[in-house]
C-alpha positions in Angstrom: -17.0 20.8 -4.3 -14.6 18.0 -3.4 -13.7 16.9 0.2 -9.9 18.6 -0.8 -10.7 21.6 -1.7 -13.4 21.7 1.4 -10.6 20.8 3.6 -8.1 23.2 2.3 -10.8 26.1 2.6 -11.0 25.0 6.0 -7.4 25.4 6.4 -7.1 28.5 5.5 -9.7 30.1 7.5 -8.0 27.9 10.5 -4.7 29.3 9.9 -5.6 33.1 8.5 -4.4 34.4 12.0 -0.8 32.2 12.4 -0.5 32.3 8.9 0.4 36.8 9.2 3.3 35.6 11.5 4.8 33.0 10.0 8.6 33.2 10.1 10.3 32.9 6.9 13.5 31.5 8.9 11.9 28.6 9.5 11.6 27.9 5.7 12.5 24.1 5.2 12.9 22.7 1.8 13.8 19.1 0.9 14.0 17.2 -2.8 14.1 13.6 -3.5 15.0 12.7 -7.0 14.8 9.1 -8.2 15.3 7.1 -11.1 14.8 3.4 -11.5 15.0 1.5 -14.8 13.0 -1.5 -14.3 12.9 -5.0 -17.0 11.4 -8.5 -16.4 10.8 -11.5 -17.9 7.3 -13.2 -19.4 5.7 -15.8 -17.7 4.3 -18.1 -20.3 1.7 -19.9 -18.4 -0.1 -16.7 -17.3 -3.7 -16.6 -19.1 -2.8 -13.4 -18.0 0.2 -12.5 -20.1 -1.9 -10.3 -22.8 -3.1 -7.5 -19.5 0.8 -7.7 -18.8 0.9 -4.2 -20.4 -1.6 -3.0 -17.0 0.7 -0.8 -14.8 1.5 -2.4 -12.0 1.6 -6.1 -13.0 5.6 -6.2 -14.3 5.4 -4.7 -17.7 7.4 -1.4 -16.8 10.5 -0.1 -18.0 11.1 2.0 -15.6 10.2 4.9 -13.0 11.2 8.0 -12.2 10.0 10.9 -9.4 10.7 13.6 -8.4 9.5 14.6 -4.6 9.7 18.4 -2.9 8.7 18.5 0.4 8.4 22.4 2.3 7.6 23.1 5.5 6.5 26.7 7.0 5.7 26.6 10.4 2.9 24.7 10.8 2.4 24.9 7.0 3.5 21.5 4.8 3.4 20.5 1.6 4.4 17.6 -0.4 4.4 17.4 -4.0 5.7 14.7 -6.8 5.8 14.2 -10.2 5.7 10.6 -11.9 7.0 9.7 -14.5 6.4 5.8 -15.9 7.6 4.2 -19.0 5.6 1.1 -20.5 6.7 -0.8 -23.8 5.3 0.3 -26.5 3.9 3.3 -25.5 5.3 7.3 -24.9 5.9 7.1 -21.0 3.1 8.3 -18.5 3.4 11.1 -16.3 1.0 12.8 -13.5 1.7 15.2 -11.1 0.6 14.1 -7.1 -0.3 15.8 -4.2 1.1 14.0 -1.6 0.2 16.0 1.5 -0.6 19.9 2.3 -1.8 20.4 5.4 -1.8 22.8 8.3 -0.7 21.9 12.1 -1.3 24.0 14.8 -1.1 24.1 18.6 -4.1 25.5 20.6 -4.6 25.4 24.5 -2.3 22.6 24.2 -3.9 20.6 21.8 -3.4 19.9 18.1 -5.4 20.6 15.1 -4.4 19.7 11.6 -6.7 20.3 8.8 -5.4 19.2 5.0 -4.4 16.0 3.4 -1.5 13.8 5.3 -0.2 10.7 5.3 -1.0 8.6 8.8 -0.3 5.4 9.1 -1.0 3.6 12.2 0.1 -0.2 13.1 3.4 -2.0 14.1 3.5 -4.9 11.0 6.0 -4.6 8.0 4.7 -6.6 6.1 0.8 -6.5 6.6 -0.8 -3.9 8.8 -4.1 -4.3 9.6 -4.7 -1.3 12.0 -3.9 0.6 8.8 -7.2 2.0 8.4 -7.0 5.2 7.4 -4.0 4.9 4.6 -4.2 1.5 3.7 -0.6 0.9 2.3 0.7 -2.1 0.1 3.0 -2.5 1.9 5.3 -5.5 0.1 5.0 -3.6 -3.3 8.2 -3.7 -5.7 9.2 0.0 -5.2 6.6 2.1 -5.1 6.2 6.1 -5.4 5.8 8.2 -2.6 2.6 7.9 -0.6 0.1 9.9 -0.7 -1.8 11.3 2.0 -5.6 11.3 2.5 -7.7 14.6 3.1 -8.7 14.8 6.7 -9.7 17.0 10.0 -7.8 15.8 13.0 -7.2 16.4 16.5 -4.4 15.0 18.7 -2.6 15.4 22.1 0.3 14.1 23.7 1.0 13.1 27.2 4.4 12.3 28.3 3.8 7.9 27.5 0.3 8.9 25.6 -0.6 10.3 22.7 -4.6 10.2 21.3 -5.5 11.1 17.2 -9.1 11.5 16.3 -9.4 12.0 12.7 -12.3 13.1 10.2 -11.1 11.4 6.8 -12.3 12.5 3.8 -14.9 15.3 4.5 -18.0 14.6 3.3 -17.4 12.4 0.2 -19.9 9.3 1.7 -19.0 6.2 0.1 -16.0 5.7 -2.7 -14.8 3.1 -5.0 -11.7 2.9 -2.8 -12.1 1.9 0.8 -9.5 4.2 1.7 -11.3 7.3 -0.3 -14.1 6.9 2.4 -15.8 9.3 4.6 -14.7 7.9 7.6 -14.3 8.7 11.7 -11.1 7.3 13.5 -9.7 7.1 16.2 -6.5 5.7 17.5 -4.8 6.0 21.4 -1.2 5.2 22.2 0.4 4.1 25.6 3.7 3.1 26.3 3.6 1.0 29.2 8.4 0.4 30.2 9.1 -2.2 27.2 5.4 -2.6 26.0 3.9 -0.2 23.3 0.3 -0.4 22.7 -1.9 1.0 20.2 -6.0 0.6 20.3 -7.6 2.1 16.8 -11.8 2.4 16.3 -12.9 3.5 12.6 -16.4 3.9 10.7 -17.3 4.4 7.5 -20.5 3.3 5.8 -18.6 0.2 3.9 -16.9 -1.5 7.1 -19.4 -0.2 9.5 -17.6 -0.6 12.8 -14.1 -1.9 13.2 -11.8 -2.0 16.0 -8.5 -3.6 16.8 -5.5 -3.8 18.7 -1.9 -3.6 18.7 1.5 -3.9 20.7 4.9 -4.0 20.8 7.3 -5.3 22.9 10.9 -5.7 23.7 12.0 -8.2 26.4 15.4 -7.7 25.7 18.0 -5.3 23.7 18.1 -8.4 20.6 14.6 -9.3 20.9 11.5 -7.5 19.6 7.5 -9.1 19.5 4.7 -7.3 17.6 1.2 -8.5 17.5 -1.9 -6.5 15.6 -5.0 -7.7 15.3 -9.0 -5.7 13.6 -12.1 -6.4 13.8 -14.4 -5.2 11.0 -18.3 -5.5 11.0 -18.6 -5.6 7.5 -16.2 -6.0 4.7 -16.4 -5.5 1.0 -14.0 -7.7 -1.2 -13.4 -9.1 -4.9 -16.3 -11.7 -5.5 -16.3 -15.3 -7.5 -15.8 -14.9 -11.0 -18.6 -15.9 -13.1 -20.1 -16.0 -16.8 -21.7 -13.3 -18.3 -25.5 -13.4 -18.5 -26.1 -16.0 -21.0 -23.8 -18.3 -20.1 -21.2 -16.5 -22.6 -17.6 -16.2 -21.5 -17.9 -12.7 -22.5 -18.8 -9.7 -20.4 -19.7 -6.6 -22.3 -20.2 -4.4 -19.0 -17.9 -4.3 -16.2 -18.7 -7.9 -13.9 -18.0 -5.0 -10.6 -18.0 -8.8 -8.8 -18.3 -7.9 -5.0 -18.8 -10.3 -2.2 -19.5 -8.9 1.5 -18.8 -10.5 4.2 -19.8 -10.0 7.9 -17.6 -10.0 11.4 -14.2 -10.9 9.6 -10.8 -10.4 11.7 -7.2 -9.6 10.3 -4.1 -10.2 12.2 -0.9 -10.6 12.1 2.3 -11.9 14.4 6.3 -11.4 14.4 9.4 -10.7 15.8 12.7 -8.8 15.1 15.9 -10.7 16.0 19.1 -8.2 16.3 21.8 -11.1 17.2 24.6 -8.7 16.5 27.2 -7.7 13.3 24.9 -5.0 12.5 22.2 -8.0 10.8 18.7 -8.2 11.5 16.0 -10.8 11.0 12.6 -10.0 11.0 10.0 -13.2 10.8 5.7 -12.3 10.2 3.0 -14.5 9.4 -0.6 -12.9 8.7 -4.4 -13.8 7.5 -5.9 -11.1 5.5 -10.0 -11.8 4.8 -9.8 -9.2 2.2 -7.6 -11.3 0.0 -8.7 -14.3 -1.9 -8.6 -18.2 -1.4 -6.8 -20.5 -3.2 -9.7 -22.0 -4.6 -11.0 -18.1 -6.2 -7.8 -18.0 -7.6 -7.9 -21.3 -9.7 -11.2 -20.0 -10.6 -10.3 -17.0 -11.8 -7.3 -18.5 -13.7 -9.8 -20.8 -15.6 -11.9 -17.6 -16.3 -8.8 -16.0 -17.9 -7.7 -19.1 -20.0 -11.0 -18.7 -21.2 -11.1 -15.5 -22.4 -7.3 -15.2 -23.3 -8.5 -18.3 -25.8 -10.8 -16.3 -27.3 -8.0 -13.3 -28.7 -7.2 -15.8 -31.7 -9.9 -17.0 -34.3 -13.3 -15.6 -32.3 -15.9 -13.7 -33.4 -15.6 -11.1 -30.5 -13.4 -7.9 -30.7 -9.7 -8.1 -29.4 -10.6 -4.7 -27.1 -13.5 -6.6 -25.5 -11.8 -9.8 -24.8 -8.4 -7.8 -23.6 -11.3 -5.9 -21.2 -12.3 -8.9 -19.9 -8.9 -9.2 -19.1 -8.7 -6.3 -18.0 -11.8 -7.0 -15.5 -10.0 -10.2 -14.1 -6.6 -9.2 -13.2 -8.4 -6.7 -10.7 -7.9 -9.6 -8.5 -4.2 -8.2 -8.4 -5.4 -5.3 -7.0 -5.7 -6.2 -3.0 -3.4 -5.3 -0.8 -2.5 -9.0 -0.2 -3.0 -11.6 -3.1 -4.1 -15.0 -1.0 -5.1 -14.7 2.7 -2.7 -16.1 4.6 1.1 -15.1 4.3 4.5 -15.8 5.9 7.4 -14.0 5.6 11.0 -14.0 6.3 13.7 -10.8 5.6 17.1 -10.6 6.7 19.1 -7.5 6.2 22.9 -6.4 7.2 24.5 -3.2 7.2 28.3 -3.4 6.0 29.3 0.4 6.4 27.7 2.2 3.7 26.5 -1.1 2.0 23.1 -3.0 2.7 21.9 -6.6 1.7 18.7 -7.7 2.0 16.9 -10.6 1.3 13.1 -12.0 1.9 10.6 -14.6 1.2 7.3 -14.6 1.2 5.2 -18.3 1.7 1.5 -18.5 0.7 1.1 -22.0 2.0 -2.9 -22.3 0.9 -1.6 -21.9 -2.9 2.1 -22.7 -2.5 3.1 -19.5 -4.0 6.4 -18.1 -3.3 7.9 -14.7 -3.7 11.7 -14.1 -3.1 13.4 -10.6 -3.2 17.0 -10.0 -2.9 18.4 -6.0 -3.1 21.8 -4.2 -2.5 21.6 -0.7 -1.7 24.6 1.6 -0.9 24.0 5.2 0.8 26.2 8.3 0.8 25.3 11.9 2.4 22.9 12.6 -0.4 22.6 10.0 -2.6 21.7 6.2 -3.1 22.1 3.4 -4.9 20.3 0.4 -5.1 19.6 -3.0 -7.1 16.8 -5.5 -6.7 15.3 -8.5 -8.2 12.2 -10.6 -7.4 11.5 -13.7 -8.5 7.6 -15.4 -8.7 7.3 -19.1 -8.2 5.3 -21.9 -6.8 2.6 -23.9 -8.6 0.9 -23.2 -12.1 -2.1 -21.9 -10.6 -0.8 -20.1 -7.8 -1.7 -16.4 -7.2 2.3 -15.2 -7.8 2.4 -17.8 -11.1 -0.4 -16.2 -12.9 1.2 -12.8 -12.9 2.1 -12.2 -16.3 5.8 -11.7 -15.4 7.8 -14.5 -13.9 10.2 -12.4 -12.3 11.3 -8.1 -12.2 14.4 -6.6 -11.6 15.7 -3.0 -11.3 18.3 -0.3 -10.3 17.6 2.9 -8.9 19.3 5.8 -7.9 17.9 8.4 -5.4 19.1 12.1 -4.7 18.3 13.4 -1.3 19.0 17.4 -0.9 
């Protein structure tokens, strides 16, 4: 039986009693609608230009979703429906699950049984206290999130608030770190201008881990944030390497994994409010579960080599594009190259809002830049973006297959 439907039995023999008396007048319905047309442009030194047709790495043509949210009491549910369109292809659609899950309050406590969406940390662009949803977070507009099927337990005290979580019941270890059986637990004091957050997780993949985090404003322009995990052990995307052989070819999935043992993520920044309504937000952060710069030129040799191979070889096309395939799983991580700066400045002109960011990878060179326009009424909103990939040849951003997206969206709130 899976861990969902074990927690959503759960639920409702949690919530059979509440559940007789729930008021109907406290009904709350909300629908997001949005549509985004999406184009880019190739990047011809890629070897990884033939996957380019691999959601996620620029080939869409656009998105759309559609998002209802209800709430009954204690009783929520979030569902979406997706809707992506590739070249070449009829366009793709699922249907997601975002979150249903039950709250309650008992002896002044609180119990929630379901699936929910909880992230933890105080980073925008990395958060490495994130250890239960595990968000990309710098990802060129992405759906919904979706929540993760847990147990939990929380209580509040008036500058305190503790979470203890049981993530997915009883499914042991998953392909996904965040699909993992897990135990968590995160505390929460606010201490005048200082926040502070200390998490503890484990799993059978990471072991232990612990960290710490905080948040503080020394003065109404000014805001510092600081975050930091430790993780006993930690399962990432090993070297790439030659099929057995010595043949360039794999005809079973590499599953390439290197584990590593006491590794630390962290991250540093600050929020600068000067005035005139703009905002400038600075982060820098070193992510062990991303790659170096050297794995990166070694996986871009890897690729030329098999992309060399579509034209004039005696292997099959669908075996050299799965090799492919099998490669640009490096694109996968939550962060591409281990150590990242970023810098984002936004203003708000009455309904209008610019924003513009950067992010550095100085061990490659890479550099992604981002620029959007969004305008918001009552209900609706409007937005453009474009993103731009550069740097040198065999930096992680170059060898995506695109050299650059753009899009515009609109988004209906009711």
């Amino acid at each position: 039986m899976p861990a969902l439907t074990r927690a959503l039995l759960a639920a409702a023999t949690l919530s059979a009693g509440p559940a007789l008396a729930l008021d109907p007048s406290t009904l709350d319905l909300q629908l997001r609608v949005r549509a985004a047309p999406e184009g880019s442009w190739e990047n011809g030194d890629s070897p990884f230009a033939e996957a380019g047709e691999l959601p996620g790495l620029g080939e869409e043509r656009g998105r759309g979703e559609v998002e209802l949210r209800v709430r009954l009491d204690g009783l929520t549910a979030d569902v979406a429906g997706h809707l992506t369109a590739l070249p070449g292809s009829r366009p793709a659609s699922e249907a997601v699950l975002n979150e249903l899950f039950y709250d309650e309050e008992v002896g002044g406590q609180h119990l929630l049984v379901g699936k929910k969406v909880l992230s933890w940390d105080v980073g925008y662009g990395f958060r490495p206290l994130d250890v239960v949803q595990q968000e990309q977070r710098l990802a060129f507009l992405p759906y919904a999130l979706e929540g993760v099927p847990l147990l939990g337990w929380e209580r509040f005290g008036e500058r305190s608030a503790t979470t203890l979580v049981y993530a997915n019941p009883l499914r042991g270890k998953s392909p996904r770190s965040r699909d993992d059986e897990a135990v968590a637990l995160r505390h929460y004091r606010r201490m005048g201008a200082l926040d502070l957050h200390l998490v503890v997780r484990w799993s059978r993949r990471t072991l232990g881990e612990g960290g710490l985090a905080g948040s503080w404003v020394p003065a109404d322009s000014l805001e510092l944030h600081a975050s930091a995990l430790y993780q006993r052990r930690l399962e990432r995307l090993g070297d790439a390497r030659l099929a057995p052989g010595g043949s360039t070819i794999a005809f079973d999935d590499p599953g390439r994994v290197r584990v590593s043992s006491d590794v630390i993520s962290a991250l540093a920044g600050f929020t600068l409010t000067p005035g005139w309504d703009l905002s400038f937000l600075v982060e820098g952060w070193i992510d062990p579960a991303a790659a170096t710069a050297a794995e990166w030129r070694q996986w871009a040799e890897q690729a030329r080599s098999h992309a060399a191979l579509l034209d004039g070889s005696s292997f099959p096309r669908d075996l050299v594009l799965a090799n492919l395939a099998w490669d640009a799983r490096a694109f996968g991580g939550r962060n591409l190259v281990r150590e990242n700066f970023m810098v984002r400045a936004t203003q708000r002109w009455d309904r209008f809002e610019p924003a513009v960011d950067v992010t550095w990878t100085p061990a490659d060179g890479g550099v992604v830049a981002t620029a959007a326009l969004g305008w918001e009424g009552e209900r609706h909103r409007l937005a453009a973006a474009v993103r731009v990939y550069g740097g040198p040849r065999d930096a992680a951003v170059r060898l995506l297959p695109r050299g650059g997206v753009f899009n515009a969206s609109w988004e209906l709130r009711w």
